[in-house]
N, C-alpha and C positions, 0 to 999 in steps of 0.2 A: 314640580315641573322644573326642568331645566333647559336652557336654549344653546345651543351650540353655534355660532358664529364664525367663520369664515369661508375659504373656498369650497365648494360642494362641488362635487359628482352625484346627479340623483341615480346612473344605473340606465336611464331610457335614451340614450343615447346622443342625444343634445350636449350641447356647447357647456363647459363648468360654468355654476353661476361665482363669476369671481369674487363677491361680497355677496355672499348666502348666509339663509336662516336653517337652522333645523330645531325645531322643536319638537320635546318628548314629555308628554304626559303620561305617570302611572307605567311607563316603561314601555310606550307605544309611541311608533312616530304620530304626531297629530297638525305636523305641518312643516314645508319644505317650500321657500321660495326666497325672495332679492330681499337682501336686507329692507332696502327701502320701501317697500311690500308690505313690512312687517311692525308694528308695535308690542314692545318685550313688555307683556306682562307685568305688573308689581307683584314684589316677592319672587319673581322666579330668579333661577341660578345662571348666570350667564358664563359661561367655560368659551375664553377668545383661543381659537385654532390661527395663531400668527405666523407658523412655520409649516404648515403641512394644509392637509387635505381633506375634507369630511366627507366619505362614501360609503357604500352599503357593505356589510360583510357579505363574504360569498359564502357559499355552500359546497363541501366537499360530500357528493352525493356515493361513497364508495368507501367507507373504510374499516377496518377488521382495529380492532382497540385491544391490545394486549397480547398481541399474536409472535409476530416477528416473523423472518423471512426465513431462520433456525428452528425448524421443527422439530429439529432434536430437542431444542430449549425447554420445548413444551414440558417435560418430561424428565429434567432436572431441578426443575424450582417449582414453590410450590406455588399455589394461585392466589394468594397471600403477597407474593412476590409481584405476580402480575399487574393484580393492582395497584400496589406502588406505581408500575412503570406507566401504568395507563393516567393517573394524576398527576404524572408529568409531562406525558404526552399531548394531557390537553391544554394545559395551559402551555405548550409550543404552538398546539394546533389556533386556539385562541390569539396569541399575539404575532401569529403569521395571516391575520386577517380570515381567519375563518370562523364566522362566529353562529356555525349551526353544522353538522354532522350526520349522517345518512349511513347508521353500522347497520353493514350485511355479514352477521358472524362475529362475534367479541362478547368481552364482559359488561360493555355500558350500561348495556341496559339496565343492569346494579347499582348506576352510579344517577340513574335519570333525578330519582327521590332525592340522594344528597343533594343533586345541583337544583334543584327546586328550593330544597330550604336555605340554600346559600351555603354549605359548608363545603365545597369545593369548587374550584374553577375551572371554565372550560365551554367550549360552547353549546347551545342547545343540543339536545341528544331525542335522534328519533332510529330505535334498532329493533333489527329483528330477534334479539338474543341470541343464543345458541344456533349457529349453522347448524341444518339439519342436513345427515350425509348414510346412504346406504354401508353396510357392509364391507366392506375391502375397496370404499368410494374415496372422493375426494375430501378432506381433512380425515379421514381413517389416515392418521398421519405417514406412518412409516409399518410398510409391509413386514418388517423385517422383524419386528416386534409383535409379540402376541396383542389379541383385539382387548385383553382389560388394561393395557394401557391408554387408548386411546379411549376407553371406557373410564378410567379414575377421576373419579369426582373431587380431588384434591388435586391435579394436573392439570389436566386437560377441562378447561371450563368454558373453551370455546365454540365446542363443537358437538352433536348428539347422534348416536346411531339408532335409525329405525330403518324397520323394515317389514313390507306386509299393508297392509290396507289399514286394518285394526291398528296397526300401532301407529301409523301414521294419524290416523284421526284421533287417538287420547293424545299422541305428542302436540299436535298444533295447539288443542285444547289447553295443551298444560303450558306451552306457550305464553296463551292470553289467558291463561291465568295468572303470569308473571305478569302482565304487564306489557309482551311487547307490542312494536307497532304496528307488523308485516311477519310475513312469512319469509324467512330464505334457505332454501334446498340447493342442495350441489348432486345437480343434474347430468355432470360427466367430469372426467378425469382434470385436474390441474395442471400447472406449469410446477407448482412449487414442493406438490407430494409425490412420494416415490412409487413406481408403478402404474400400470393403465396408459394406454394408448390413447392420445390425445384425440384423436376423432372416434372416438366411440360414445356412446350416452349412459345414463345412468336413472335407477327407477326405474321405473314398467306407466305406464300409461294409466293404468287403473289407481296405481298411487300416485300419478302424478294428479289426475282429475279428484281424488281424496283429499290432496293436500289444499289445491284451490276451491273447492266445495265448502272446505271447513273454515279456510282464510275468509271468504265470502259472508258463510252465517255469521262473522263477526265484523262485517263491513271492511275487511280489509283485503290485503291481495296475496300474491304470493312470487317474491322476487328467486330468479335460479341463474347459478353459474354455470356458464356454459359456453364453450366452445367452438365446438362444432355442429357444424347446418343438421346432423341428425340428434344432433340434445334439443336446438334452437327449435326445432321448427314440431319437434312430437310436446315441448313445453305449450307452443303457442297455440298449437292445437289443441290443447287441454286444461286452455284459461289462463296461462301463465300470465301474466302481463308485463314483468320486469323483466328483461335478458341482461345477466351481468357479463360481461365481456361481447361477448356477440363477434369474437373474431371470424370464425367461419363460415359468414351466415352467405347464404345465397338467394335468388330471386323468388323464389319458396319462402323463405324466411322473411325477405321484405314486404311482401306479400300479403302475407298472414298478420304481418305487424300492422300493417296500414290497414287493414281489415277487422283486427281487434281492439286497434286505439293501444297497443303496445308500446313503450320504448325501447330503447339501450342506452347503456350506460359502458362505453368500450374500454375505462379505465388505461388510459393511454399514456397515464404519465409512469406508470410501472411497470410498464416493457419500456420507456427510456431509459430509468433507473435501473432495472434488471442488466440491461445491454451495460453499465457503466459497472458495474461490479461480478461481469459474469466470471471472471475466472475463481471468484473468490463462492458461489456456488457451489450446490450439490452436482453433479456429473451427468444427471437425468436433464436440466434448468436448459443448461444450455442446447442438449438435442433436440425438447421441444418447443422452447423458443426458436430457435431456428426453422421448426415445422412448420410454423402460423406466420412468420416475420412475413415472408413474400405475399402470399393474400391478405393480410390484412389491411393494408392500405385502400386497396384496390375495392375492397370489399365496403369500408367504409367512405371511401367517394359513391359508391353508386347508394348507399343509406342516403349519405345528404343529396346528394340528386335528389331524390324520391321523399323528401324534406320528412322524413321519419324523427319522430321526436328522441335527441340524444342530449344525457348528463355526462356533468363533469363533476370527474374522480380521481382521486390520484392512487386507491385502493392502497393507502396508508396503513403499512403496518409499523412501522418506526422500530427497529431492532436496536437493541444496545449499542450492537457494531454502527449503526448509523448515527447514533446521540452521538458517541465518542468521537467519528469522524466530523462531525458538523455541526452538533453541541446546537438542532435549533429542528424546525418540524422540514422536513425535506422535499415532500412532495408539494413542491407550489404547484398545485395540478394547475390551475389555469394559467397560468407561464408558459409550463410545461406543454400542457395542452395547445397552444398557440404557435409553438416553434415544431409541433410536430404538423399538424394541420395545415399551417401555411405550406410546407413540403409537401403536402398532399394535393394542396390547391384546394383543399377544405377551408372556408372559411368559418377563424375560431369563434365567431359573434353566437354560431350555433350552442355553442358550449359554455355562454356563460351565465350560466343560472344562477344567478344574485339572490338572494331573501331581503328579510325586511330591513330595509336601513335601521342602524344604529349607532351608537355614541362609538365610532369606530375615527379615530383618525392617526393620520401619520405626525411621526414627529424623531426628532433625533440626527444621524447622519444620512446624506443622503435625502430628506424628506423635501428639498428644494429640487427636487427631481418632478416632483408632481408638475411642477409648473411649468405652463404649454402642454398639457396630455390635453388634446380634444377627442379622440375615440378609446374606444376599449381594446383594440390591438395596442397602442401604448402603452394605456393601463397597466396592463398584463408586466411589459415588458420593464418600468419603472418599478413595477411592485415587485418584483425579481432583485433588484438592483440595493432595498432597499436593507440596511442591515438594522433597524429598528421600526417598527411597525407597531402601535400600539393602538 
């Protein structure tokens, strides 16, 4: 047991307690209140927080682990390589205050077993494994290139092609038999793959209902990327429950969500950063970011109007090019999240989806910043600021 001591944030929204307790048994929180509330234990380990802060880690409910935003990369190094990058990525992602992870598509799920017995760092890992993608679909990376590249099992370890009913039902199968958490399929064309027409859909309906059938018989679900209102809304009608982007979605789609107990997850902090590096893009990036820029906004005020349940993500892919530029994990989605929102007249409080408190606190330069934050728009805006976060 150990007790953690000073300023706290519990996360609900209340006033910091300025001389707080936290305590952690067995690696559970087992109590959070006013120091003077509290009697510390004999034998336990008291760690004094004198410069900073004691708050819950957040949850980055969106990220692809070993990817990058260079598709071509895919396809020069081997997957060997990848995971190097992905071991350093998370211990960036970890001391950017993110201490749990939601992969839609990556290699984690490889990595869930090492960080269970402790031989690597990084935050909790809950993934879908392998993106599952039709045909000449989205991660079929680059059209340009014949399909057994994006087929090579020493390449390409992010992504899988099926196609067909049958094969859809052994792939999710073989799926959970790796281990993972969730289902996730890419249900229509991307921003960041070449070719396909960004309002178009992907699958056939009959595998779409195959893929969630079989996610189901194993108590789990089945999350899709997707775009546009005709991917969104043939997913939701066929059980889907996760919409990963949901930029296109329309009163159809809201609809069906609020009718199914669906979410979205509109990964917002990566059309900021997209927007910040667009010339430095493939040629395709920037026409169809431009395609989706003007309804998106729009699209997601009338989501929160209609108080539809939405995550926050920063659909982290961390590329080389971004380490070397900024040498630290970059999508601070909930920052991020909050300076775009507020533009929206969205309120970011919807977006912040916290996990379990734990032994998270700030300290370093900058960590005198916490003080006087009473809500979580601050929050946000200080933990932005801060250049040490541990």
């Amino acid at each position: 047991m150990y007790v953690l001591k000073g300023r706290v944030i519990d996360g609900n929204g209340g006033e910091p307690l300025e001389k707080g307790i936290v305590e952690v048994t067995d690696n559970k929180i087992t109590a959070v209140c006013n120091e003077w509330e509290y009697t510390v234990p004999e034998g336990a380990e008291v760690i004094e927080v004198e410069n900073g802060t004691i708050m819950p880690g957040f949850i980055d409910q969106h990220v692809h682990m070993g990817v990058g935003d260079n598709y071509y990369k895919i396809f020069e190094r081997h997957a060997y390589h990848a995971v190097c990058q992905v071991l350093r990525d998370m211990k960036q992602i970890l001391n950017a205050g993110f201490t749990s992870i939601r992969e839609v598509g990556g290699l984690s799920n490889y990595l869930k077993a090492p960080w269970e017995e402790g031989l690597i760092d990084g935050p909790r890992i809950c993934s879908s494994g392998k993106a599952i993608a039709q045909s000449g679909g989205h991660w079929d990376y680059i059209k340009d290139y014949p399909i057994e590249f994006t087929l090579h099992p020493d390449r390409n370890v992010n992504s899988e092609i099926c196609d067909g009913v049958d094969n859809v039902r052994r792939t999710v199968r073989m799926h959970f038999r790796e281990h993972c958490d969730f289902i996730k399929i890419m249900g229509g064309p991307g921003i960041s793959c070449q070719g396909n027409k960004i309002f178009t859909r992907e699958f056939s309906d009959s595998e779409l209902r195959a893929f969630v059938e079989e996610a189901e018989n194993q108590g789990s679900y089945v999350a899709i990327h997707a775009h546009a209102a005709i991917a969104i809304n043939a997913a939701l009608r066929c059980g889907v429950r996760s919409i990963e982007h949901a930029t296109l979605m329309d009163d159809e789609s809201i609809e069906l969500m609020l009718k199914n107990n669906a979410w979205i997850v509109p990964t917002l902090a990566t059309s900021y950063m997209s927007w910040q590096h667009i010339d430095e893009r493939e040629p395709w990036v920037k026409e169809k970011m431009s395609a989706i820029e003007g309804p998106k906004e729009e699209n997601l005020r009338k989501a929160y109007e209609r108080t539809l349940q939405v995550g926050s993500s920063s659909q982290s892919k961390m590329s080389q090019q971004d380490y070397e530029l900024y040498g630290t994990y970059i999508p601070f989605s909930m920052a991020i999240c909050h300076t775009i929102n507020h533009k929206s007249g969205v309120d970011h409080t919807t977006y912040a989806h916290t996990g379990a408190m734990v032994n998270l606190y700030a300290r370093g330069q900058g960590a005198d910043k916490f003080r006087g934050v009473y809500d979580n728009t601050e929050i946000f805006h200080k933990l932005a600021e801060l250049t040490d976060v541990q």
